[in-house]
N, C-alpha and C positions, 0 to 999 in steps of 0.2 A: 657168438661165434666170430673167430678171427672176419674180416673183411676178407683180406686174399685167398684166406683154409675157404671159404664159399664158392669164390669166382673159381678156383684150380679142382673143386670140387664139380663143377658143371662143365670145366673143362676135359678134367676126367672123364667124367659118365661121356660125355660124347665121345672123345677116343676110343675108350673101349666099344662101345656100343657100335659106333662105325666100322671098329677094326673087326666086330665079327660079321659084319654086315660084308666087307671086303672078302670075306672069307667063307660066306655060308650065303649061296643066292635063292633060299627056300627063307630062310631066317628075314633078308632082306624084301622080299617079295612078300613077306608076311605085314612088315610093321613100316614100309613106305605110304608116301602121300597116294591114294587111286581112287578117282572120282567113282566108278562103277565099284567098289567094294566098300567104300563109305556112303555111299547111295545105300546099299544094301546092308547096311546099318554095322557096318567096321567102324563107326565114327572114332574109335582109340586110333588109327591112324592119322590123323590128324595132330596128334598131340606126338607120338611115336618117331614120326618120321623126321620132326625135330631134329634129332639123336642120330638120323644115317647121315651119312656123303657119300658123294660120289667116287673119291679118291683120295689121296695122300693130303693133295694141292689144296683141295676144299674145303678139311677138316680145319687144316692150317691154317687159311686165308680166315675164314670165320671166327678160327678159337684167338688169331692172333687180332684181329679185331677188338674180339671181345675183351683180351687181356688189357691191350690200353684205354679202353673205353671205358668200361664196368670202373674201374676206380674214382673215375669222376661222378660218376650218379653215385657211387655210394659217397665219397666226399660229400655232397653237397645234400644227398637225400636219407642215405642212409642204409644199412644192410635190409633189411626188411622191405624198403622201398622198390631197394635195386633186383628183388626177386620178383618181387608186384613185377616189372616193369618186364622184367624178362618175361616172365611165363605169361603174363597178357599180351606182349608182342606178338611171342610166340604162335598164341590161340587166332590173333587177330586177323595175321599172315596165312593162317590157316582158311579161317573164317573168307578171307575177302577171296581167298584162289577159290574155293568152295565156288563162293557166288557168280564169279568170274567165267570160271569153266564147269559149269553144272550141270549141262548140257554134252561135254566132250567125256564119257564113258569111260573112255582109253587115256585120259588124261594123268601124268605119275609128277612127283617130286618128291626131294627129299633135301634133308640142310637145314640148319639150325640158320639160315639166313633173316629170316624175319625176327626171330628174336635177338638176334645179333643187331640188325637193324634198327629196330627198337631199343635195343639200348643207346646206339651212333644217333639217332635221333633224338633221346632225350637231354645226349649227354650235350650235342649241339644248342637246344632248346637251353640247355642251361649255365654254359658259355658259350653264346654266339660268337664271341670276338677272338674263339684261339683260334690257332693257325693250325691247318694241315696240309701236308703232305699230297699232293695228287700224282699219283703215279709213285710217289714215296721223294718227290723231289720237288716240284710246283709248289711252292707255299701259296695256299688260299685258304682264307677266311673262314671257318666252321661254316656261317652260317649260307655262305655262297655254295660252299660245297655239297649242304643239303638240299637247299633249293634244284641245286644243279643234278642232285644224283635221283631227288623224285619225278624231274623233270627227264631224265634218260630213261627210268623206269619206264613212264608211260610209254614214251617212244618205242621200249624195246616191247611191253604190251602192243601197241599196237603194229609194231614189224614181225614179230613171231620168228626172228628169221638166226635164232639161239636158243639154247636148254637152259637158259638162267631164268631161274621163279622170279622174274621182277614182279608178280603181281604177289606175293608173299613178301618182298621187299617191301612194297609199297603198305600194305598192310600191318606190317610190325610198327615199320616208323609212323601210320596213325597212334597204333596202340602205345606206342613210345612218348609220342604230343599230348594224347589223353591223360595217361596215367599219369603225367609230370607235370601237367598244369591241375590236375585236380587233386594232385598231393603238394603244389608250389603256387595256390591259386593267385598269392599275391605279384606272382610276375605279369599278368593280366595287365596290371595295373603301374608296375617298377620298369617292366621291359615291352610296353604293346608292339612297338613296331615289330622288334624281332619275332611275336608273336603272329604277328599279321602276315610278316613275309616268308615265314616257315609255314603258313597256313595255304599261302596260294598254290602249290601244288598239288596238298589233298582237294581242293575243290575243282580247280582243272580237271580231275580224273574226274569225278563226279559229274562234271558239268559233261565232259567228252561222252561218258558212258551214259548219259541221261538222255543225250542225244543220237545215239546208238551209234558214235565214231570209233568204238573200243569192241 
């Protein structure tokens, strides 16, 4: 299958899927992130809620992400890869809010953010040295800008004080570092350092929450 017929293909499904979600709040309230209804074994939501947003702005911000991103994992990894990568972000993003807030009932989300993450993470992982955009105008570094962006996650985890899932953020771009060094294991080896210094973030959260700071 085409590379780009895939990526416009999951960009697809999220448009539509979100636009009826925009427009049916039974439909939405069915297939969102909610701890007390995956408690009570909904666990399809988890995987579902993916597929909502919150609005216009969300969809977009995500889907346009993913359009510039997604071609570099498949560049360098491959189409098959770049679906691994998504849909185990995806799970993972899910997975870590899961454990996160497992205890908060009333707890909701929705956004395809973690798997979108998870690809921004892999694709960083596998050019550390290009340049982006911050703010769409700051040129820094891929692999500063990851560091930098796990490193606001946790902060915004631990301020609580927005609706932004940074702990599904934080979670895809694990499943994003895994699934790409264990389909690229020889970068371990060609690229450590950039491996090391994309690594220090996921263990800060670890060490923070191991310590009951999170």
């Amino acid at each position: 299958m085409d590379t780009s017929l895939v990526v416009y293909i999951i960009i697809a499904v999220n448009a539509i899927v979100s636009y009826k979600g925009f427009n049916d709040t039974m439909f939405f309230r069915k297939y969102e992130f909610h701890i007390g209804s995956i408690r009570a074994g909904e666990q399809y939501r988890m995987f579902t809620s993916a597929f909502l947003h919150a609005d216009l702005v969300h969809l977009v911000f995500n889907m346009l992400t993913l359009y510039f991103f997604a071609p570099v994992v498949v560049h360098y990894m491959g189409t098959a890869p770049f679906l691994l990568v998504y849909f185990a972000s995806l799970i993972c993003g899910s997975l870590l809010t899961l454990y996160f807030h497992k205890n908060d009932y009333s707890y909701r989300a929705i956004g395809a953010s973690g798997a979108v993450t998870g690809v921004l993470y892999s694709a960083i992982l596998l050019v550390p040295d290009m340049t982006l955009g911050l703010y769409f105008i700051i040129p820094v570094p891929a692999y500063i800008f990851g560091i930098g962006y796990l490193l606001y996650s946790i902060y915004g985890m631990k301020a609580k004080n927005d609706n932004i899932g940074h702990t599904a953020h934080f979670g895809g771009a694990i499943g994003g570092y895994i699934i790409t060094l264990s389909r690229m294991p020889a970068m371990l080896y060609d690229n450590t350092l950039m491996v090391i210094l994309l690594l220090i973030p996921i263990i800060i959260l670890f060490v923070l929450q191991k310590s009951g700071k999170l």
